[in-house]
C-alpha positions in Angstrom: 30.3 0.9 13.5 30.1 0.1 17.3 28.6 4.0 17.9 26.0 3.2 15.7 25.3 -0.6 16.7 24.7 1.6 20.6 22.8 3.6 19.7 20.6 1.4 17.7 20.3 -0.7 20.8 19.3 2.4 22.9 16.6 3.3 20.3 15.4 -0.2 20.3 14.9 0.4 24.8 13.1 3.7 24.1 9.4 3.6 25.8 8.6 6.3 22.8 10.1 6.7 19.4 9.6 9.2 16.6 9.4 7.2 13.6 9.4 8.8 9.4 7.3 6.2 7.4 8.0 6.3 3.9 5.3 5.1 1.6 5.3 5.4 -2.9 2.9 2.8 -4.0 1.7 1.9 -6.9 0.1 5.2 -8.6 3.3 6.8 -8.7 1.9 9.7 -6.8 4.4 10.7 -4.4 6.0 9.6 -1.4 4.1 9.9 1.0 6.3 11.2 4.9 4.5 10.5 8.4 6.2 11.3 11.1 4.9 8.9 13.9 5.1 9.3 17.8 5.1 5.4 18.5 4.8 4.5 22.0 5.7 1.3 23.8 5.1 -2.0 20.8 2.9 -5.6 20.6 -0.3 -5.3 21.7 0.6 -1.9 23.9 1.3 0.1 20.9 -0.2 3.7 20.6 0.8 5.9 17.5 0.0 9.5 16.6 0.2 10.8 13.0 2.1 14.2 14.6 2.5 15.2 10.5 2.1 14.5 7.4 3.1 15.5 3.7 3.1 13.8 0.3 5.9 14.9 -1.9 4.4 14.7 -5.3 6.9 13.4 -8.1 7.5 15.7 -11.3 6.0 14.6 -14.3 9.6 13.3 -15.3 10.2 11.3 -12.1 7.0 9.6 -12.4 7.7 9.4 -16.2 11.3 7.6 -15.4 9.1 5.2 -12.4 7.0 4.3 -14.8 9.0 3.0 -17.2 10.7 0.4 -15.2 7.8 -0.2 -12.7 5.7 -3.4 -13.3 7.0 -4.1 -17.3 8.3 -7.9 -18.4 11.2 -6.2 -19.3 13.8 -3.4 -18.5 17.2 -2.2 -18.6 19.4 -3.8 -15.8 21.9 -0.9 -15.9 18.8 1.9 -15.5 17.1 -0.5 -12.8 20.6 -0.2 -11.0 20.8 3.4 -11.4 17.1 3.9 -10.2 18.0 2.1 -7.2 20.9 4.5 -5.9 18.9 7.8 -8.0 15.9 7.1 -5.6 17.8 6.7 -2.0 19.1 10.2 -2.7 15.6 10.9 -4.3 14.3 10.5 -0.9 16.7 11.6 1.0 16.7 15.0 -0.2 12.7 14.8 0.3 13.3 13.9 3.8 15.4 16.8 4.3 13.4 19.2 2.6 10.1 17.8 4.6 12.1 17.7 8.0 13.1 21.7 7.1 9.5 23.1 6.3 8.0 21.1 9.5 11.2 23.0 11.4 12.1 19.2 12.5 15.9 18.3 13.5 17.2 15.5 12.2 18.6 14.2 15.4 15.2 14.5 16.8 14.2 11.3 14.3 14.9 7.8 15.8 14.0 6.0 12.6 13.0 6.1 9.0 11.0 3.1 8.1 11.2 2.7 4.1 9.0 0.7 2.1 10.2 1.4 -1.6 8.9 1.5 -4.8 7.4 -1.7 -5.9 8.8 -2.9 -9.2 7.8 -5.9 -9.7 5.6 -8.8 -7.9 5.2 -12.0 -8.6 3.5 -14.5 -6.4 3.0 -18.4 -6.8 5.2 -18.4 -10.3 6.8 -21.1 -11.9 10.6 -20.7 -11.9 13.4 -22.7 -13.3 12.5 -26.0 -10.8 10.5 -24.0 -8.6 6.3 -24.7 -9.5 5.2 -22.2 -6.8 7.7 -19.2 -6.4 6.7 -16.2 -4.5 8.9 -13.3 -5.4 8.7 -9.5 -4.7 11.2 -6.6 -5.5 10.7 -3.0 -4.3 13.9 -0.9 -4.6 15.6 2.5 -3.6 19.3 2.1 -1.6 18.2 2.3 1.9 22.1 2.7 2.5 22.4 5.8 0.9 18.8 7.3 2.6 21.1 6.5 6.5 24.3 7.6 5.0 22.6 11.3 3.4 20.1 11.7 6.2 22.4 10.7 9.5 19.3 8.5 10.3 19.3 4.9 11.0 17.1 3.3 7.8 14.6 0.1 8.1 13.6 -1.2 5.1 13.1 -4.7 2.8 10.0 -5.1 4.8 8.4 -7.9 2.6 11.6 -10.3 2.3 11.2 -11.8 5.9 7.5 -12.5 4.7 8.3 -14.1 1.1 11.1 -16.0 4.0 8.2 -17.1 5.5 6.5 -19.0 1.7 4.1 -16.2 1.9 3.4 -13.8 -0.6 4.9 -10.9 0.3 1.2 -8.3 0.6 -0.5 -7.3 2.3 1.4 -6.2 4.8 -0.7 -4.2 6.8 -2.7 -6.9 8.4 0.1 -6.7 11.6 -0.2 -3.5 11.8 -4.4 -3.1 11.4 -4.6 -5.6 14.4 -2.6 -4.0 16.6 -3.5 -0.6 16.6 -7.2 -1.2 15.2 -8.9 -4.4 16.2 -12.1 -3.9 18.4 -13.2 -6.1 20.9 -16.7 -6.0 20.4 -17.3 -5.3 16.5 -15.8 -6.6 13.4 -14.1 -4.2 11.4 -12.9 -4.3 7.4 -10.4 -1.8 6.7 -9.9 -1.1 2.7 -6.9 0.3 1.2 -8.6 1.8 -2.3 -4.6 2.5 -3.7 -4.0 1.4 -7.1 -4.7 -2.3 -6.3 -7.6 -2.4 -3.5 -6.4 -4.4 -0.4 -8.4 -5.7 2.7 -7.7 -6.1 6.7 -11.1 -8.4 8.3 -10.5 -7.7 11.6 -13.2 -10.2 13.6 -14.1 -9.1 16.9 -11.8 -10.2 20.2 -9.9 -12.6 17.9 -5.7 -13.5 17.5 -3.9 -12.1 14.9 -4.0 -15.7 13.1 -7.9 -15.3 12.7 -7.4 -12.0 10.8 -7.7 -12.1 7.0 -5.2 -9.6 5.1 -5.8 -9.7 1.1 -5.4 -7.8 -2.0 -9.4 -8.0 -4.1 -8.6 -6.8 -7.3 -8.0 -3.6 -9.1 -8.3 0.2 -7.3 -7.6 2.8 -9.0 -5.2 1.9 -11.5 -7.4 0.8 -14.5 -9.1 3.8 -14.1 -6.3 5.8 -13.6 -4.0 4.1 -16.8 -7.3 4.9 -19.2 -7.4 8.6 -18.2 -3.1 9.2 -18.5 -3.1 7.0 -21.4 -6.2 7.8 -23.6 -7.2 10.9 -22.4 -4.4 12.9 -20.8 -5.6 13.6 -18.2 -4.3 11.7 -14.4 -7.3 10.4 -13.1 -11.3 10.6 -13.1 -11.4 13.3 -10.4 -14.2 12.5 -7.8 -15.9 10.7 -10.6 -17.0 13.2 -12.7 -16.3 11.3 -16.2 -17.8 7.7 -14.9 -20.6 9.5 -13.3 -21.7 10.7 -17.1 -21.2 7.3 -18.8 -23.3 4.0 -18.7 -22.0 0.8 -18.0 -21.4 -1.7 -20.3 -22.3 -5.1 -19.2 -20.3 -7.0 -22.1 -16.9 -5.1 -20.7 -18.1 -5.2 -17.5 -18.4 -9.2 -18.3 -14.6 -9.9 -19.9 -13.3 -7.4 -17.2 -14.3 -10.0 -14.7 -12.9 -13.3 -16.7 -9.8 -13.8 -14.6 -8.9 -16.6 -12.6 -7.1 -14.4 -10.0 -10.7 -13.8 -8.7 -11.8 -17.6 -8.5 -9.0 -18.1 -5.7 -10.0 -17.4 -2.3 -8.4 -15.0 0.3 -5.7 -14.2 0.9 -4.0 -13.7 -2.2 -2.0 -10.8 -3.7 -1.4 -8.9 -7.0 -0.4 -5.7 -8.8 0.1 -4.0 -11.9 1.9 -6.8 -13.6 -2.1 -8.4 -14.4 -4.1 -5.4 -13.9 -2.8 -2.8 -16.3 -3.4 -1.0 -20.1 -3.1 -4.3 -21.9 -5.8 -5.8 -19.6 -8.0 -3.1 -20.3 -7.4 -3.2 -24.2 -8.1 -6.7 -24.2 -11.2 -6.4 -22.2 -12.1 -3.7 -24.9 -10.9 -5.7 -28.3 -14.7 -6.0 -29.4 -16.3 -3.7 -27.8 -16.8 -0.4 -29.7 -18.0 2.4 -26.7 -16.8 6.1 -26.0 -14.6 7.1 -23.2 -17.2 7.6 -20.4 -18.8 4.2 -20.7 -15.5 2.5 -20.6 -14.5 4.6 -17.5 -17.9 4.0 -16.0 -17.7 0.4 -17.0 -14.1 0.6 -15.2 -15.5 2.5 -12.2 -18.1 -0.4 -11.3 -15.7 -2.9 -12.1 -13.3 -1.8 -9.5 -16.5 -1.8 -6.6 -17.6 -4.6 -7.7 -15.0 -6.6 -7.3 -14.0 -4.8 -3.8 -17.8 -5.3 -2.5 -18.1 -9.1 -3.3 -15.0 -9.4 -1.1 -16.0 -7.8 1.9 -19.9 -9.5 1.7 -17.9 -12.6 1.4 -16.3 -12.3 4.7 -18.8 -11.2 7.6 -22.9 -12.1 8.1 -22.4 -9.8 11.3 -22.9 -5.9 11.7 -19.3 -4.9 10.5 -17.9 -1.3 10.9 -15.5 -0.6 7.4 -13.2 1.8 7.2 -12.0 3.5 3.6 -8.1 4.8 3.2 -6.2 5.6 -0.2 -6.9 7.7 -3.3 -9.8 6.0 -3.9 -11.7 7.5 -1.3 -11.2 10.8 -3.0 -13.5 9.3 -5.9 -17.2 10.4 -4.4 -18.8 8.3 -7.3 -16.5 5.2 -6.9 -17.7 5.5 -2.8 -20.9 5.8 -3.8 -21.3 2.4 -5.9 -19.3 0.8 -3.4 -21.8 2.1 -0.3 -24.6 0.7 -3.0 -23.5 -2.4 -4.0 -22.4 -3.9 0.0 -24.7 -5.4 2.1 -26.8 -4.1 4.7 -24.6 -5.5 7.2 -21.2 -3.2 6.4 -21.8 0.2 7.7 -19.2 2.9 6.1 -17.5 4.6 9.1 -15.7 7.5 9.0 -11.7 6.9 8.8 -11.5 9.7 11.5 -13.2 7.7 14.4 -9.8 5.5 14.1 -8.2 8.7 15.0 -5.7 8.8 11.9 -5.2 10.8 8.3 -6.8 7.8 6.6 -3.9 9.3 3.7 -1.2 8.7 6.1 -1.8 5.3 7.3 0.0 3.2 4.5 3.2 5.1 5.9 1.9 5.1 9.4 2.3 1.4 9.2 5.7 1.0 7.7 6.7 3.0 11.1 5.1 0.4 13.1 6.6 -2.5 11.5 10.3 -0.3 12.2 9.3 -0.3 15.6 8.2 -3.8 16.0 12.0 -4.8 13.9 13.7 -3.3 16.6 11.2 -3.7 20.0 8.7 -5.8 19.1 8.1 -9.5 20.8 6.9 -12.5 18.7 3.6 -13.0 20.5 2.9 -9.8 18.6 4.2 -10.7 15.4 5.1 -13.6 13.8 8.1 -12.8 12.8 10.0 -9.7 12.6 10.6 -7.8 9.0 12.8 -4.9 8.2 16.6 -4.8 7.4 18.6 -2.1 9.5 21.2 0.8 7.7 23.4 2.5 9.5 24.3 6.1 8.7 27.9 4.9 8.6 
């Protein structure tokens, strides 16, 4: 509607916006809600975190995610229904959220929606295509504008898989702008359920920044505990922490070409999930803690010989997602890197290291609508109108 195409335009002029980034990744948690003062874009952005909240998903919803997240196979008429279920999903989070934080609706310029993640797929043979990326996160961004009377960015990683990329990471665009340092390197890890890297070298273009997924975070861990024991995760540790490592797991763990390629590259749940663990585990005879040990040090492992590949310089890293929660999975990381990487504290970047995924997502609205390409290389988001 011409109303709407206005006032997207006048949004788009706004020196500052107030942006809702919406971020569920891969652990099925929650969704996670920033709401983002974002001020002027490109290299002259500033962002503020002004709130934060993760709305945790009922055992049920996460039950009804996981059944159709990351599988070979599922039911196209329940996919389709998820799709529309979710956009009201959220929407009624948003509301709710927006109520307890005493926040009008008309005070929100955007909401920036990532999506679940359902299924990714990069560099996969298809019909006569050798090399197909592919990517597909859903919930009906349509019905999120139409229930919420907010204008709705979302699709962020299409314009990427466009662009015969992979679709992830995405947040190298965002880590540069807001984060990069003129006179230190910086790493900044993403420990979600797959572990993903910014290397951010000092003074340097966007072009000379290196954005890739490393392996596994939490989700091996994770899938053993909800699987095996019943439990939802190892919390802070406790279970690895009392269990030895096995270095014949720890050995077929680490037999996958996915970690002979060289960054950047992406993955997810599709490779590293239950049936890679049981695999990894079909002749090996060992009690829960040593496998969740062995797990544990698997995961830092293969996150530390990443970053001690990329820098021979003092480099500053920073730590966000659930894995930081996991005091022993921080302490073998902190042993196994170099003496070059110093762990800083996520703090010092002036941001809820648990919001930043959605913090992000805001930026990239905000770049969709105002950004300029010598910021970006191309734009990404697809625009709903609330009517």
């Amino acid at each position: 509607m011409k109303s709407d195409i206005i006032k997207l335009a006048n949004i788009a002029n706004k020196p500052t916006k107030r942006i809702l980034g919406l971020m569920s990744g891969t652990s099925l948690d929650g969704l996670d809600i920033a709401l983002c003062k974002i001020t002027h874009h490109g290299k002259r952005t500033k962002l503020e975190v002004e709130k934060f909240k993760t709305v945790t998903y009922s055992q049920s919803q996460r039950a009804l995610l996981s059944q159709h997240a990351s599988v070979p196979k599922v039911d196209l008429r329940s996919l389709c229904q998820l799709h529309t279920w979710l956009g009201r999903l959220y929407a009624d989070m948003i509301s709710e959220t927006l109520q307890l934080w005493q926040e009008e609706h008309q005070s929100i310029d955007l909401i920036a929606s990532h999506g679940q993640t359902i299924y990714h797929c990069p560099g996969q043979p298809f019909y006569t295509a050798s090399n197909l990326h592919s990517t597909l996160q859903i919930v009906d961004a349509d019905v999120i504008a139409t229930k919420t009377g907010i204008i709705t960015i979302s699709d962020f990683r299409q314009k990427h898989i466009a662009n015969e990329l992979e679709g992830a990471p995405l947040v190298q665009y965002g880590d540069h702008l807001l984060y990069s340092d003129k006179k230190v390197d910086r790493i900044l890890l993403n420990i979600g359920g797959i572990s993903n890297l910014t290397y951010l070298p000092k003074a340097k273009a966007i072009n000379d920044t290196i954005s890739s997924d490393v392996g596994p975070g939490n989700t091996l861990i994770d899938q053993y505990c909800q699987h095996t024991l019943g439990i939802a995760y190892d919390e802070n540790g406790k279970i690895a922490s009392s269990g030895n490592v096995n270095d014949k797991l720890l050995i077929k763990l680490s037999q996958h070409a996915f970690f002979d390629l060289p960054l950047p590259k992406s993955t997810g749940q599709e490779l590293f999930n239950r049936a890679y663990i049981q695999r990894a585990l079909s002749e090996c005879d060992l009690c829960h803690e040593d496998i969740i040990a062995t797990l544990t040090e698997f995961t830092a492992r293969t996150i530390a010989e990443a970053i001690n590949q990329l820098t021979t310089e003092l480099t500053e890293l920073y730590v966000s997602g659930g894995g930081v929660h996991n005091a022993f999975l921080m302490q073998r990381l902190g042993g196994l890197l170099k003496g070059t990487i110093v762990i800083k504290d996520f703090a010092n970047l002036n941001i809820d290291p648990d919001a930043k995924e959605a913090a992000l997502f805001a930026l990239l609205a905000n770049e969709t609508l105002s950004g300029e390409k010598e910021a970006l290389p191309f734009s990404m988001g697809k625009i709903s109108l609330p009517n």
